[in-house]
N, C-alpha and C positions, 0 to 999 in steps of 0.2 A: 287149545291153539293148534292150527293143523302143523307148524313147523316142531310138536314133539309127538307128533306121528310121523313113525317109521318110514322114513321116503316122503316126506310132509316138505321138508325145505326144497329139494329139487324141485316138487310141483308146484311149489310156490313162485320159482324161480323161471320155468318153464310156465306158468297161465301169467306170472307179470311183467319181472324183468324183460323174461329174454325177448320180450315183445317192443321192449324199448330201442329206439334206432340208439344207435352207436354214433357219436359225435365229438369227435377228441378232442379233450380243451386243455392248455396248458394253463396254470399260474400257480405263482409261490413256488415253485420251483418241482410243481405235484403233476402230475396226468392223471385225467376225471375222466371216465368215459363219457360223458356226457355233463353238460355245464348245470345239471338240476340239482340242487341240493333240501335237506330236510333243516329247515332253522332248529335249532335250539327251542326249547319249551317243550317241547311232545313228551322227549325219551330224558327226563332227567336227571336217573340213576342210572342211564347206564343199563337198564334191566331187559329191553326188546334189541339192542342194534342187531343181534343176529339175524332175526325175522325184515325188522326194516330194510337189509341191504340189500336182503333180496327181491323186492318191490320195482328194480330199477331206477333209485336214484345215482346220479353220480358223486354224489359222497353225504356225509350227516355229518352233524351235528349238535355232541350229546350237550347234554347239561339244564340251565345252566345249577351248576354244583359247587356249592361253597365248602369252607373248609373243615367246621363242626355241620352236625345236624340242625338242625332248622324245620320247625313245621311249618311256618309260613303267617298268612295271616288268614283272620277268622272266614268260614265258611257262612255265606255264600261267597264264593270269588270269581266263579267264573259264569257269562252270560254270551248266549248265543243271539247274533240279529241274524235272523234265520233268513229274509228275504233281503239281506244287504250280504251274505257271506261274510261275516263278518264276527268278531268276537270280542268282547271286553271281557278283559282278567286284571287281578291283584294279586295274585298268586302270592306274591313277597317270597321268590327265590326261597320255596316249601326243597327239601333237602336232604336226605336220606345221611348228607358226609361224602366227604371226598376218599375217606376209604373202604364204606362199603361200595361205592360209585366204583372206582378205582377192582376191586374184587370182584364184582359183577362185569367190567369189562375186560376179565382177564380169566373170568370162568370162560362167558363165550369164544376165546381164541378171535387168531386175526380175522379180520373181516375183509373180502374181495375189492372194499372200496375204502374211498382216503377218509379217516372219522378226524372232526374237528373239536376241540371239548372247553365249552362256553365257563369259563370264569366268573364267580361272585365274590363278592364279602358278604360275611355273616351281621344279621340285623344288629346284633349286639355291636358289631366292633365302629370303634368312632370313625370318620370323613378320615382323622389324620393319621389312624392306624389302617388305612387300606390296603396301601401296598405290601403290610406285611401279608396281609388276608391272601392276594394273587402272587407275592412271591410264595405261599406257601401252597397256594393251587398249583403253580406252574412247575415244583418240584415233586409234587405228588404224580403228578400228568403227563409228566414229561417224554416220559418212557414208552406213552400208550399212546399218544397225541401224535397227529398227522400235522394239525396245525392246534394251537391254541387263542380261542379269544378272549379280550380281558370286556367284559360287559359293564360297562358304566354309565349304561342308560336305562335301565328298568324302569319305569316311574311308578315302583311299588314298595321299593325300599328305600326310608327317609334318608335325603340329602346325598342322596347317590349320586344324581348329577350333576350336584356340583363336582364331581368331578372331569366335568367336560370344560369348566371354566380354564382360562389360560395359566396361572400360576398354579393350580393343585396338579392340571394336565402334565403341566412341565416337570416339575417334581415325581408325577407318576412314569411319566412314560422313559425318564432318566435312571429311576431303579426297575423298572421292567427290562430292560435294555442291557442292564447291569447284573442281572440275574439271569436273560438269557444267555450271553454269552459266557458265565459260569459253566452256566448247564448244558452247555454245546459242547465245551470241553471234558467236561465231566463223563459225558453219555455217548461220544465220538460220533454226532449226529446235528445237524440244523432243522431246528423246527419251527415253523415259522410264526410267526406274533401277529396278531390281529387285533383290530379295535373294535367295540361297536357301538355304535353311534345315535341318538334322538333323533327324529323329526321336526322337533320344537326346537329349534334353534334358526337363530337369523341367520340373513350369509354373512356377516364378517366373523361371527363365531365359525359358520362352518370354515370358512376360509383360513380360520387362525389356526382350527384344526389340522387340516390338509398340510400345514406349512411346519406343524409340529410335527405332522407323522414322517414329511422327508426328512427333517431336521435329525429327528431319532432313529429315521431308518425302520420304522416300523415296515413288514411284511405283507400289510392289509390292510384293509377297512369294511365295515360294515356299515351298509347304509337300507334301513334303519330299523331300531327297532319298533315297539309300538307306540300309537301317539295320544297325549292326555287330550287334543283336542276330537270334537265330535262333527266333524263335517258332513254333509247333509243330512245327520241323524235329528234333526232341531225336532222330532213330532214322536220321537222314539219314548217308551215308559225307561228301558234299561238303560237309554241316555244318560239318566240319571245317575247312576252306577258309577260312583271312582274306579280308575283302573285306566291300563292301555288298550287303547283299541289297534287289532289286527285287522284285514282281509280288503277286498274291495275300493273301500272310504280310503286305506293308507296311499293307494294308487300313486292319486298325484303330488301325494308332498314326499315322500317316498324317493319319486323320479327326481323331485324339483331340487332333491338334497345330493344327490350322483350327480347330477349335472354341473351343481357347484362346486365338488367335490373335484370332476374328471376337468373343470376349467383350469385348476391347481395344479393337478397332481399329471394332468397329461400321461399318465398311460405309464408313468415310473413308478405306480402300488397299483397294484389291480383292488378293485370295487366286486365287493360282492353285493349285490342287488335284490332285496326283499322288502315284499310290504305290498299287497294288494295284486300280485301274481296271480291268476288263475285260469288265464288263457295264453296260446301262440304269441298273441298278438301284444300282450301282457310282456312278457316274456321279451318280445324283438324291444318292446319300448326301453325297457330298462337296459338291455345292451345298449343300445343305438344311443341312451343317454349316457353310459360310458362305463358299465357295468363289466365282469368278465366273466362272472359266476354268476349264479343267482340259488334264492332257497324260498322255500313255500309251505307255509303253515295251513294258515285257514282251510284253502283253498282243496286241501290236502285233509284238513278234517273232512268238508263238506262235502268234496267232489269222492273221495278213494282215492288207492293208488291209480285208477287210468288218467286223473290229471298229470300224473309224470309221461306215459304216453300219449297225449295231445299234445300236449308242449314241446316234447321232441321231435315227432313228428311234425308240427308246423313249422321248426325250427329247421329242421332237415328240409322241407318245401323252402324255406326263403334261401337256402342254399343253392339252391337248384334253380332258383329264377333268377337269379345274380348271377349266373354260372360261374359259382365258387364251386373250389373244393372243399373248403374247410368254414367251419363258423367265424372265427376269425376275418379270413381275407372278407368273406360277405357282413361282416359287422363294419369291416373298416370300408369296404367298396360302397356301401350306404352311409356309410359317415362323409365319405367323400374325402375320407383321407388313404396316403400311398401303403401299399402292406410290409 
């Protein structure tokens, strides 16, 4: 890996990053250089964020890491649609432990950009011991976490989403709440709580959601992650294939769930925006539907790191033709709302 050759990580930093425009984005209370982030799944021990931050994104996204070890589920798991960019996994939240994760993100030292660290439960543990699962992430993590998310939409570990239903929601996000603020006091520090959230969900679920997370004061949301449906894949062989699909295909149900999300939540939790990203243009949508962050997987396998400089750079271009200063004023001057 050239970042443990002597002088490796500068050049790294210099032929990718530093080629990345600079575009200041606030939320959660953080400054991102740039509104790009790396999703959860890639790095999920913990074991590259050194190498990845230097790539140019504006922050990551480790995990996601439960709180024993975990191999996951049987191989084969994961499959490439090579001409849809796109990807189906099962991975089943595979897991090295929350404190070899935790050792590994504390061998590489701080890192130049904000790291966020994706929360699981362990396959073993039942629906109604969950929250013990994330209060025991979120005290392991606490210390290292720029933001933390609690991930209860995988569709690879059984009955996980039932916890997006309304009464386990409530239940969960009432002792997450209750544990944060523990742990605020404890660590002389706010760090901020995130959700993340299905695509397979109708709108009054989403909406029930949205009404939970102000309710609770949640710090975030994630919108979404991958989805068990196969839309235009109907001729595909790996269609066949259980698991979430990422890239391309997630595009438009992806958007259509931010949209009902930012109709609720109006701009009082910021939306981070992922699922089917792989262009500028990718990218303005999912703001423009009410996003404030966004993060890229596939797109990021298939394309390399120069998919983070095209996207900033077109991003930086619709600045400039709105004659904004900031991504912000030209998000909200195209929304057509005051800044």
């Amino acid at each position: 890996m050239l970042t443990r050759v002597p002088g490796g990580a500068p050049l790294l930093r210099r032929l990718t990053g530093n080629r990345v425009p600079v575009i200041p984005t606030e939320a959660m209370g953080l400054h991102f250089s740039n509104p790009i982030g790396l999703a959860a799944g890639l790095d999920k021990d913990a074991a590259c964020s050194g190498p990845l931050s230097d790539l140019g994104f504006g922050f990551l996204e480790l995990g996601t890491v439960t709180p024993q070890a975990q191999n996951g589920n049987e191989r084969p798991r994961l499959f490439r649609l090579t001409a849809h960019e796109a990807i189906i996994n099962r991975m089943g939240f595979n897991s090295a432990g929350v404190r070899t994760f935790t050792q590994n993100l504390e061998a590489t030292g701080p890192l130049p950009i904000p790291v966020g660290i994706n929360l699981g439960k362990n396959a073993a543990t039942p629906i109604d011991k969950a929250l013990d699962d994330y209060v025991a992430g979120m005290k392991s993590v606490y210390n290292l976490a720029d933001y933390i998310t609690i991930n209860i939409s995988s569709p690879n570990t059984q009955d996980l989403r039932n916890l997006q239903g309304e009464d386990n929601l409530e239940r969960l996000l009432s002792g997450l709440k209750q544990e944060q603020t523990i742990l605020a006091r404890q660590h002389h520090r706010d760090v901020p709580l995130v959700l993340k959230i299905a695509p397979d969900l109708p709108t009054d679920e989403i909406t029930t959601i949205a009404n939970s997370i102000l309710k609770h004061q949640l710090d975030g949301i994630i919108a979404t992650n991958t989805t068990t449906a196969r839309p235009g894949l109907d001729n595909l062989m790996s269609v066949k294939e259980s698991g979430g699909l990422s890239g391309r295909p997630l595009k438009n149900s992806s958007t259509a769930v931010i949209k009902t999300l930012f109709n609720t939540l109006k701009g009082q939790v910021p939306i981070i925006g992922v699922g089917g990203i792989s262009t500028a243009e990718d990218a303005w949508e999912k703001l423009i539907a009410g996003a404030d962050l966004l993060q890229i997987y596939s797109a990021f396998i298939y394309q390399g790191p120069k998919v983070i400089r095209q996207i900033a750079v077109g991003l930086e271009r619709k600045i400039r033709q709105l004659n904004c200063d900031t991504l912000t004023e030209a998000v909200h001057k195209a929304r057509g709302q005051p800044h």
